[in-house]
matplotlib code that plots the C-alpha trace (Angstrom):
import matplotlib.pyplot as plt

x = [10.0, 6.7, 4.4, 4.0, 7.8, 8.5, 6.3, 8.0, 11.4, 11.1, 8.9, 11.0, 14.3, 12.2, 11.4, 15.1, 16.4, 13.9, 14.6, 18.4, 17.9, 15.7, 17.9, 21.5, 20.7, 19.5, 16.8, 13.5, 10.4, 9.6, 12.5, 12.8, 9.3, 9.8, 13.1, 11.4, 8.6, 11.8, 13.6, 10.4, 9.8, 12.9, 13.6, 10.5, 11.5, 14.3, 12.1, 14.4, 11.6, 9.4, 11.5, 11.7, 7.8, 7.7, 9.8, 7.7, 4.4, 2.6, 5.5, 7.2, 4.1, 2.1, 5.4, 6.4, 8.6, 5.8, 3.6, 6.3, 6.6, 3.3, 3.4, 6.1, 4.2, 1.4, 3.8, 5.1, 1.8, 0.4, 3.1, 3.1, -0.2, -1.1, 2.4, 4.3, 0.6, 1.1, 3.8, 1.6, -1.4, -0.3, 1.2, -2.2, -4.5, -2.2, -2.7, -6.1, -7.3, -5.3, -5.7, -9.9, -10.2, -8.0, -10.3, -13.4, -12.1, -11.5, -14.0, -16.0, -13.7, -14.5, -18.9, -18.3, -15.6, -16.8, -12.8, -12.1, -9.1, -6.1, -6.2]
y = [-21.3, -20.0, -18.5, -15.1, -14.7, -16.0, -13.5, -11.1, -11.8, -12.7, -9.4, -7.5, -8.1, -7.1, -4.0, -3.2, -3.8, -1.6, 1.2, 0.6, 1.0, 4.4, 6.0, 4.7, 4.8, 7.3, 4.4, 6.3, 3.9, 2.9, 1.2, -0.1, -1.8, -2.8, -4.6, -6.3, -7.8, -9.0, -10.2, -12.1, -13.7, -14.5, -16.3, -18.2, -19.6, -21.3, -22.3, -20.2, -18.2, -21.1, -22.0, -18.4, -18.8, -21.9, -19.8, -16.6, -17.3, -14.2, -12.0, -13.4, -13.5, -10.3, -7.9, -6.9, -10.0, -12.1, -10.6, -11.6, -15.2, -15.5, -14.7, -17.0, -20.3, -19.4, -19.4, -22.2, -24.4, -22.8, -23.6, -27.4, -27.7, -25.6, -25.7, -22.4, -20.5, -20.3, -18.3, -15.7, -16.6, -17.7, -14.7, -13.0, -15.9, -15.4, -12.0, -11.3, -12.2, -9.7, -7.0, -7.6, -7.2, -4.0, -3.4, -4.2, -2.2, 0.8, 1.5, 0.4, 2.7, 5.6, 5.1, 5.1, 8.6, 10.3, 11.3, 14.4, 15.8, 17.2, 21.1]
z = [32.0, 33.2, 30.1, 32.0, 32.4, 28.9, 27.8, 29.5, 28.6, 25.6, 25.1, 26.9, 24.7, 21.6, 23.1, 24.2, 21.1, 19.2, 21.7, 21.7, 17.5, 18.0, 20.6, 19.1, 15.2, 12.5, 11.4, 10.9, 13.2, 9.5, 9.0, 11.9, 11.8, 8.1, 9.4, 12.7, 10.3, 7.8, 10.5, 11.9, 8.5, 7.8, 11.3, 10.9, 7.6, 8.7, 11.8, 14.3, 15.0, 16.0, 19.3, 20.6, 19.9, 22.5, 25.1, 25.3, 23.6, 22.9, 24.2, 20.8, 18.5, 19.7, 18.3, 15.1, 14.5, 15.1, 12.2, 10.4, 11.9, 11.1, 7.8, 7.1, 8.6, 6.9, 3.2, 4.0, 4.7, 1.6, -0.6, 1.0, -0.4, -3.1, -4.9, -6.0, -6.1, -2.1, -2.1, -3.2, -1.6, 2.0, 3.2, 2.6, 4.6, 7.5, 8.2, 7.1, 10.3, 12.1, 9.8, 9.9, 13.3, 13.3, 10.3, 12.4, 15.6, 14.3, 12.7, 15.9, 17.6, 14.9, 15.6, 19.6, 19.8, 16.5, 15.8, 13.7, 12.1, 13.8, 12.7]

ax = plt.figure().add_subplot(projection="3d")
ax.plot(x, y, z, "-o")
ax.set_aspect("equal")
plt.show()
């Protein structure tokens, strides 16, 4: 399947299914993300995760189930090498990259537009 449509797809049917859960269930968005980024995590452990990764490429890794793919491949590399320690430590290395540049953006964001409190 082409990457773009992949993406799409694959992107697409995250989407639904997160709208389906906000219009059709009392979940609050919090618990709804929280359970996206379980369901991500635990999908890539068993390497489930990793084959819907091959079919829509960032349209699987760029939502909130890929965070939690993410997170998961990154445990279990760590744990491979460093032993029972990377099961602590692996989850961390694989998001800090994300989670700097949101870091780093913002607060680029907050020198260009000088935002101010709602009130």
């Amino acid at each position: 399947m082409g990457s773009y449509i992949g993406a799409f797809i694959v992107g697409g049917i995250i989407c639904v299914i997160a709208q389906i859960l906000i219009d059709k269930t009392t979940l609050t968005p919090a618990k709804i993300l929280v359970t996206f980024i379980t369901i991500g995590t635990i999908l890539g452990a068993l390497g489930i995760y990793e084959k819907i990764v091959q079919i829509g490429g960032a349209g699987a890794t760029v939502p909130l189930p890929g965070f939690g793919y993410s997170l998961s491949k990154a445990v279990k590399k760590e744990v491979i090498e460093n032993g029972i320690l990377g099961a602590f430590t692996g989850g961390i290395k694989g998001a800090a990259g994300g989670i700097a540049a949101a870091i780093f953006f913002g607060y680029i964001m907050a020198i260009i537009f000088n935002p101010k409190p709602k009130g």
